[in-house]
N, C-alpha and C positions, 0 to 999 in steps of 0.2 A: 504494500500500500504506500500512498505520497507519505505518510505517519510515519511506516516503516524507515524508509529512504532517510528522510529527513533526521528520524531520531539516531543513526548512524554518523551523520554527517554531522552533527552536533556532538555526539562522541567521543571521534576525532579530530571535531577544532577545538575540543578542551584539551588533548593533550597536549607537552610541549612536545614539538614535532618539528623536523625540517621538511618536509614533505611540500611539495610547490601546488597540487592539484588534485581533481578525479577523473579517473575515469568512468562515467554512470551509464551501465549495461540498461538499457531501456528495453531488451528482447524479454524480460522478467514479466509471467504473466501477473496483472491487478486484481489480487484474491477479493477486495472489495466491489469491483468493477465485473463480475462474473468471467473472472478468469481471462480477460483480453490482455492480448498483449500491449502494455504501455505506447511501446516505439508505432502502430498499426493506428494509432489516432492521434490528429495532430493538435488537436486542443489537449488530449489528456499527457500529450506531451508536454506541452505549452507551460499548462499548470505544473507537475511536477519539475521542469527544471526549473520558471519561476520562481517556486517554492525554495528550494536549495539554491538560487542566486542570493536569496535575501538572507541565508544562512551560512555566507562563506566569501569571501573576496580571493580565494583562489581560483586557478584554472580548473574550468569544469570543460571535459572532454563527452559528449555526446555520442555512445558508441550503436549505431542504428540495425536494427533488422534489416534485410533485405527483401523477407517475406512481406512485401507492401505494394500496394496498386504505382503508388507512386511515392517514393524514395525521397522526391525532392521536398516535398511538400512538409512532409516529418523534420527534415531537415532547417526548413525554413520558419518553424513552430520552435525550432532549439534554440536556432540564430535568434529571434524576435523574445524569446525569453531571458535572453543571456549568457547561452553557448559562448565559448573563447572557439569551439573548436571541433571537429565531427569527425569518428574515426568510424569507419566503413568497409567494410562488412561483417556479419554478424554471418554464422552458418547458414543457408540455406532448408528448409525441410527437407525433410526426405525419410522412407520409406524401405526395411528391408522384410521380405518374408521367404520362408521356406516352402519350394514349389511342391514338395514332397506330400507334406503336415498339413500346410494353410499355417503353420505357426508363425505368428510375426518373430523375426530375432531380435527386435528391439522389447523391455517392458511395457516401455512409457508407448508401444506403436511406431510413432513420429519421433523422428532426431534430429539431428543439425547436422547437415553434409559439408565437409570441408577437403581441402587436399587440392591437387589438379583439375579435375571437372570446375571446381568453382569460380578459377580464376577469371575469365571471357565475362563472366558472368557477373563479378565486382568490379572487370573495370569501368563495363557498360555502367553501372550503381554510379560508382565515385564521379564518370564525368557526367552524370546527369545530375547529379551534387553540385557538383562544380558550378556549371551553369547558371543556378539559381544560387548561390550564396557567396558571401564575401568572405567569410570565417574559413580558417585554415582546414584541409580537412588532412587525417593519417588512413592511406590505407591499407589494406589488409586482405587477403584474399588469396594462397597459395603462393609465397615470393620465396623463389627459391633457387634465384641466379640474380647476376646483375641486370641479367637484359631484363626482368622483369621488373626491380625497381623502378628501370629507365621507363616502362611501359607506364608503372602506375604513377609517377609524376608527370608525362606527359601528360596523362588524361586529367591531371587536376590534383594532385596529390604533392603536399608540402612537405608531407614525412612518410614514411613506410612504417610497418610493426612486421616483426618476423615473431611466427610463434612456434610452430612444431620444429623447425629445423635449430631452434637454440636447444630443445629437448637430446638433439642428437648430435649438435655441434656447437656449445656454449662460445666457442670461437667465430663461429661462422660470420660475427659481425664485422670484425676485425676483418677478414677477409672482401668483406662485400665491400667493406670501404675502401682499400684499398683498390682494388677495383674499379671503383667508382671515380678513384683520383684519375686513375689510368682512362678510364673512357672521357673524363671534362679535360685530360687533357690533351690528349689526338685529337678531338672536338674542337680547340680552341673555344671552350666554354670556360668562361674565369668564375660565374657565379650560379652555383646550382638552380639555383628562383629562376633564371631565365628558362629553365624546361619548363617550368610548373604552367600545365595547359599547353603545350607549346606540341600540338598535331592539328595536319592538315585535313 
């Protein structure tokens, strides 16, 4: 619930903390709201980061479903309440069952698809983000080369998250950057921001 959220977020700005921000999962469904998913309405978006702007003078990061009619729009409900920032994409649904049983191999039925399949599928997300807001966005969505960074900054993207591949190479970032020195500089790119959005 917005109660819930909030009474967390109050929590931790009574501790002493060096902590700069949040990041607030909005894919969480509203046990008061008959179980909808927060991020899937853009009012009841609205309100709850509202609610935690008035609660916090740190960065609040906005991290969105992608299971939405329209992506931008949830988006522009975060920015309008006091979003610093939207990091995109959240799993996809998805489905697996046993053709044998009819058993579904999930409990919960439905789960959050991640990995390869998803990535086409976030960048499409992020630059339709893009388009409609001014706030920074991070995103996320299978990155697991450099050329893929390049891809999701072109489409709109200010920062990247790498999530599964630190699980199996807590270095791997070390590497990407490097990397990334090496492609801005055969480029003759001197300042990364110059990607962000930057396809034809």
């Amino acid at each position: 619930s917005v109660d819930e959220y909030s009474q967390i977020i109050k929590e931790i700005e009574n501790v002493d903390s060096k902590h700069v921000g949040y990041e607030i999962n909005i894919s969480c469904p509203n046990v008061k709201d008959g179980g909808m998913e927060f991020g899937v309405d853009k009012e009841t978006t609205y309100r709850l980061i509202s609610e935690i702007r008035q609660l916090t003078n740190k960065i609040i990061i906005v991290k969105l479903t992608p299971n939405v009619t329209d992506i931008s729009e949830i988006a522009i409900a975060a920015e309008n309440a006091g979003a610093d920032a939207i990091s995109a994409v959240n799993t996809f649904q998805g489905l697996s069952i046993d053709y044998l049983t009819g058993k579904m191999l999930l409990s919960t039925k439905i789960g959050g698809v991640s990995g390869p399949p998803i990535k086409p599928l976030a960048l499409a997300k992020i630059n339709k983000i893009y388009e409609k807001v001014k706030i920074p966005i991070i995103g996320m969505g299978e990155i697991s080369n450099i050329q893929d960074i390049i891809e999701f900054i072109r489409v709109g993207s200010s920062m990247i998250q790498v999530g599964t591949l630190n699980y199996r190479d807590p270095s791997i970032i070390c590497t990407f950057y490097d990397k990334l020195v090496q492609f801005l500089n055969k480029k003759n790119i001197s300042d990364l921001s110059d990607l962000i959005g930057n396809y034809h």
